[in-house]
Phi, psi and omega in degrees: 000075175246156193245124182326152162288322146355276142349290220282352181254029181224358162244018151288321169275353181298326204277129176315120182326180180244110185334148153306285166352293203292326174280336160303315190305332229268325174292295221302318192282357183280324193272111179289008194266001166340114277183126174288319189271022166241324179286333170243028163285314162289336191287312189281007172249029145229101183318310171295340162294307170335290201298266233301309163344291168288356174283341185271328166268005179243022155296152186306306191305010145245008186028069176277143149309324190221151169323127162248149204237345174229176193283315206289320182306320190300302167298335172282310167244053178240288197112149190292335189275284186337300192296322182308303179295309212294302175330303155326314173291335189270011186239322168233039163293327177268336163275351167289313182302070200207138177288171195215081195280315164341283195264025193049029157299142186256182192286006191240000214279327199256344191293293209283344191284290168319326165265016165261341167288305137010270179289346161304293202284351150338292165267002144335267172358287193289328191286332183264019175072022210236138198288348189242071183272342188275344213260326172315323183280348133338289165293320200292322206272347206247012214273343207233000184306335173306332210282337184287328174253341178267012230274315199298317196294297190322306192311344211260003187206013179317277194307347150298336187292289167290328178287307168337312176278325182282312208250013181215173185260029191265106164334162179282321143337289190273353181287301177315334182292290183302319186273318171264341178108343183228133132250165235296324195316302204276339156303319169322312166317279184285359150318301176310328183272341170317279194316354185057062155261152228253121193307000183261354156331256148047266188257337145331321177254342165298342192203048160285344188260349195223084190303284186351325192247024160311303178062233164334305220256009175277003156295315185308299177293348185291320195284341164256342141329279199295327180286346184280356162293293183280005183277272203302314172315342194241026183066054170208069155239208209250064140112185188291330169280002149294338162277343174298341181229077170309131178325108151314102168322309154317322177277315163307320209274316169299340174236031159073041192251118188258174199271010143292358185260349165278336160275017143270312161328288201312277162356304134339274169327306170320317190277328156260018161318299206281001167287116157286346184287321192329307200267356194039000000 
């Protein structure tokens, strides 16, 4: 069953852009001559990005002491890093919210797993001191997006897939790489570049399973790897095929992480769990 590229890029294109707004935002936090009132010029000419935005910042998990009630209030005292992620997460929560039957997603399954991968690599970033933390919750958050697109294929050779993976020593990955011809990664990738997304995306979501072919972006993929690892260590994964691909010694080794520091993440982590609010 191998499936043409072909195939996987015309069913890349059946899929809804990724808002303009949100790619504005994305440019716009980049830039330090940046303006709060350019930034919420773009945000307020897409309404539904507005609302999940303020819904998101008035969540337990960023802890504003009092309600913020407005877009402006949000960029000011939040921040442009902050406002980066919350846009993202409100542009791409409604197309992750979707069943995945390939993978035995259910309609909230990959939403909340992704943004908790997110919020993994984040604090990676932070634990390894490492400089890119808003474009990591970025990958972190589009890192499983391919699934949207090979979800059809996978159904169709998923329980070969899965015994396959139990019984031999080839990951639930590489297995999709050989048996359909394309994984969920690399598809992603070119989702992602449909959308003009910025190459350290890109490759970040292309070769989170396959550090090696990183080339430039492989510390970045090591940091969405290990967060998409402690998301399933922490019950919340992207589907019957997460336990199959278990956290890479290289990613680790590259970013110098021995296993107490992934139980102090889990741990970490663990703790924003208990917001119910975390998932909107």
């Amino acid at each position: 069953m191998s499936i043409k590229l072909e195939h996987v890029l015309k069913r890349v294109h059946t899929l809804p852009p990724l808002p303009s707004s949100a790619i504005q935002v994305l440019e716009l936090t980049k830039n330090p001559a940046t303006s709060a009132k350019e930034l919420e010029t773009v945000i307020g000419m897409d309404p539904a990005l507005t609302a999940g935005i303020l819904r998101q910042a008035n969540s337990a998990y960023y802890g504003y002491p009092r309600r913020i009630s407005s877009l402006r209030e949000a960029i000011v005292l939040l921040g442009f890093q902050v406002t980066q992620e919350l846009a993202m997460s409100a542009a791409i929560s409604p197309i992750l919210k979707t069943n995945l039957l390939g993978y035995e997603i259910d309609q909230e399954g990959l939403w909340k797993h992704s943004l908790l991968t997110a919020m993994a690599a984040r604090k990676v970033c932070q634990h390894c001191k490492l400089p890119y933390g808003e474009v990591a919750f970025t990958a972190g958050l589009l890192h499983d997006i391919g699934k949207l697109v090979i979800s059809v294929y996978v159904q169709e050779v998923g329980d070969f897939l899965v015994q396959k993976a139990k019984d031999t020593p080839l990951t639930f990955v590489e297995l999709e790489e050989r048996v359909i011809g394309f994984d969920h990664a690399r598809a992603g990738g070119f989702l992602a570049r449909s959308w003009n997304l910025p190459e350290e995306l890109v490759a970040a979501i292309s070769f989170h399973h396959s550090l090696s072919n990183a080339q430039n972006h492989e510390e970045l993929s090591s940091v969405i790897h290990v967060a998409n690892g402690l998301s399933t260590l922490l019950g919340v994964d992207g589907g019957v095929d997460s336990p199959l691909n278990p956290i890479r010694q290289k990613a680790l080794d590259l970013l110098d992480f021995q296993a107490p520091d992934l139980e102090l993440l889990k741990d970490d982590l663990s703790k924003i769990l208990v917001d119910p609010t975390i998932f909107g």
